[in-house]
KEKE-3310 file (N, C-alpha, C; in steps of 0.2 Angstrom, whole numbers, plus 5000, padded with zeros to 4 digits):
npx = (5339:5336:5348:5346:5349:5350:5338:5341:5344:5358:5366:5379:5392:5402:5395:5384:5395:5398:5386:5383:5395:5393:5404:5412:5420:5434:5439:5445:5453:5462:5466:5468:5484:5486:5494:5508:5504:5491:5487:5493:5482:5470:5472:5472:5461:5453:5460:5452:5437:5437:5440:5428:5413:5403:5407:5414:5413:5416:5426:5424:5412:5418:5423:5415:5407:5414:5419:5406:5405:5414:5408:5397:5401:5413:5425:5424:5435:5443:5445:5450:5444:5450:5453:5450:5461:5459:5455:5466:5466:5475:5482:5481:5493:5497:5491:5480:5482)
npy = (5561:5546:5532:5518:5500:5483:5485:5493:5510:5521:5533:5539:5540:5530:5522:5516:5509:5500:5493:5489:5481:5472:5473:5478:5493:5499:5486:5482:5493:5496:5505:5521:5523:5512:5497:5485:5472:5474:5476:5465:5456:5461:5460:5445:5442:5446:5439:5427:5430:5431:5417:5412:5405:5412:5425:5425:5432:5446:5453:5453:5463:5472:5480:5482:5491:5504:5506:5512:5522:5530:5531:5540:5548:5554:5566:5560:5553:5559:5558:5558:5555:5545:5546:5531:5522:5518:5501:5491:5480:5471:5466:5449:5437:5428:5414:5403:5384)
npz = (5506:5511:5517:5516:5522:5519:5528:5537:5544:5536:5544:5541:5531:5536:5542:5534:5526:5534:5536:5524:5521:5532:5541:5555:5548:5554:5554:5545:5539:5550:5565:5570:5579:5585:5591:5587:5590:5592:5578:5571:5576:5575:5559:5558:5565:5552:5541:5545:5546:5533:5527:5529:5523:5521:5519:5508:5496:5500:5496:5483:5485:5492:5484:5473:5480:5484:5469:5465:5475:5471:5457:5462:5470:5465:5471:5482:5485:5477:5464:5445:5432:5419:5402:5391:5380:5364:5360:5349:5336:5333:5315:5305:5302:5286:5282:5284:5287)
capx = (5338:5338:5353:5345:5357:5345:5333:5346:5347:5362:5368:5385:5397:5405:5388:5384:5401:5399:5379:5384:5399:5394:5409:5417:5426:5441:5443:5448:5456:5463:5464:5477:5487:5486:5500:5509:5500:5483:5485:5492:5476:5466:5473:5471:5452:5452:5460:5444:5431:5435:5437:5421:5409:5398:5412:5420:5415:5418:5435:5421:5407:5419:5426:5408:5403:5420:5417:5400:5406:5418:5404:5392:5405:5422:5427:5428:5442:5450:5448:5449:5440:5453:5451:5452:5463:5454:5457:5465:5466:5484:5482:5484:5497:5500:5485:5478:5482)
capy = (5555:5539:5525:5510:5493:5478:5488:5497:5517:5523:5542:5541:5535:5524:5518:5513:5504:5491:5491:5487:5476:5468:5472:5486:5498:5499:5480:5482:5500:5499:5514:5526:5523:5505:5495:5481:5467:5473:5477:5458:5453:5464:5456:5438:5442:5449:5431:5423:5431:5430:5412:5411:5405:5418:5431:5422:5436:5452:5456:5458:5467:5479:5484:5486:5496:5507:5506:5515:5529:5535:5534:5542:5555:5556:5568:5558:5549:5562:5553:5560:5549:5545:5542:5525:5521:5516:5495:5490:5474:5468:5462:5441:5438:5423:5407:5396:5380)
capz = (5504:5517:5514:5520:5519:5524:5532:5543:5541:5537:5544:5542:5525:5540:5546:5524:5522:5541:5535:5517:5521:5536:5545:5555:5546:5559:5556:5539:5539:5556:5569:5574:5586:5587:5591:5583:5594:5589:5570:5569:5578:5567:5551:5559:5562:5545:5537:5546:5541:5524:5526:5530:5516:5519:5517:5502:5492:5504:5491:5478:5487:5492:5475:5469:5484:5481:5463:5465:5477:5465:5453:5466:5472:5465:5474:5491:5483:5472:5457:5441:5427:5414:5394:5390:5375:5358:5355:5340:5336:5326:5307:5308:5297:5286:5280:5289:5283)
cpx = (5341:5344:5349:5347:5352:5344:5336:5346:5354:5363:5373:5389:5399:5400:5385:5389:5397:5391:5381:5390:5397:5399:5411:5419:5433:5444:5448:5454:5462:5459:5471:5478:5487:5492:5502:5505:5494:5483:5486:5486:5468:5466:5471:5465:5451:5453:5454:5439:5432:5437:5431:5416:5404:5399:5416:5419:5413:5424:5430:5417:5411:5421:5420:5407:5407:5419:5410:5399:5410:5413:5397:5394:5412:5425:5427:5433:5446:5451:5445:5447:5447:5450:5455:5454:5460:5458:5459:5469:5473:5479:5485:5489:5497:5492:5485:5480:5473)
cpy = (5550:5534:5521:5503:5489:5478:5491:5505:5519:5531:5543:5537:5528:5518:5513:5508:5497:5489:5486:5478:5469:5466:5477:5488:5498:5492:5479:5489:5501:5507:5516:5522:5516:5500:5488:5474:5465:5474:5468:5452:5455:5460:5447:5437:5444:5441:5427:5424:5430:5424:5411:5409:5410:5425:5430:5429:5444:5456:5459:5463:5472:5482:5487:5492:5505:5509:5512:5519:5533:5537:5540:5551:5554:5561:5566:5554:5553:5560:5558:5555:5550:5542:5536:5527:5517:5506:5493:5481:5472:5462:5455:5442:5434:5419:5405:5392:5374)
cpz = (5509:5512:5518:5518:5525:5531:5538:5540:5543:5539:5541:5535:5530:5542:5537:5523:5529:5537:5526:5516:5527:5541:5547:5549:5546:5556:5549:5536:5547:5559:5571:5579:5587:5587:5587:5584:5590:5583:5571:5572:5574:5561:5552:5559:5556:5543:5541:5545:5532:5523:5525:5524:5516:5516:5510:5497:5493:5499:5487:5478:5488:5486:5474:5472:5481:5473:5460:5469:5473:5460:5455:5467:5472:5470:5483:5490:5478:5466:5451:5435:5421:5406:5393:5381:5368:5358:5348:5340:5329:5320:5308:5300:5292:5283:5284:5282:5283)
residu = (UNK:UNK:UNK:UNK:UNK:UNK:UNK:UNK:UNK:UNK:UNK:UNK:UNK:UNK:UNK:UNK:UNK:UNK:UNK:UNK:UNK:UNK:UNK:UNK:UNK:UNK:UNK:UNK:UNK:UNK:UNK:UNK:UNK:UNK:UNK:UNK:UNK:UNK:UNK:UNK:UNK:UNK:UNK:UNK:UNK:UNK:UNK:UNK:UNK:UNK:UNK:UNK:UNK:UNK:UNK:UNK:UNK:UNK:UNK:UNK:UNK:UNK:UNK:UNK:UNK:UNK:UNK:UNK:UNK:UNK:UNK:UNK:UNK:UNK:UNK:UNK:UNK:UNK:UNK:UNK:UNK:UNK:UNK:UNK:UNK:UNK:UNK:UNK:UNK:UNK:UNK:UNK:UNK:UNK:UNK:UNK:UNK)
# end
């Protein structure tokens, strides 16, 4: 099966997320070995782009994407699905007046 991310093929998970998000990987994850210099230059371009208006909702799009690898394939993240708890709703006590 082809991943294609506005009209771009993806090969690689890495290559899906920059295609998907519109941003490196690295800028968001760092990279080994990087010193303190350049992580605080990383983070700074990070707080820029997501000024941006067109990045204003980059926090959201990633959750979704993330959201939807776990559903795709848990097991790249180790997650084990938990049972949600039944809602119960408290007895109101008392009249209205």
């Amino acid at each position: 099966m082809k991943c294609i991310v506005a009209g771009h093929q993806a090969i690689t998970a890495t290559e899906f997320a920059e295609l998907a998000l519109g941003t490196p990987v690295e800028l968001w994850l760092g990279v080994e070995g990087e010193t303190d210099e350049e992580r605080a230059a990383r983070l700074d371009a990070a707080r820029d782009i997501l000024a941006h208006p067109e990045y204003r909702n980059l926090p959201d799009d990633l959750i979704r994407l993330a959201a939807r690898i776990v559903d795709d394939r848990p097991d790249l993240f180790d997650v084990v699905p938990l049972a949600r708890p039944a809602r119960h709703r408290a007895a109101r006590k008392g009249v209205a007046a």
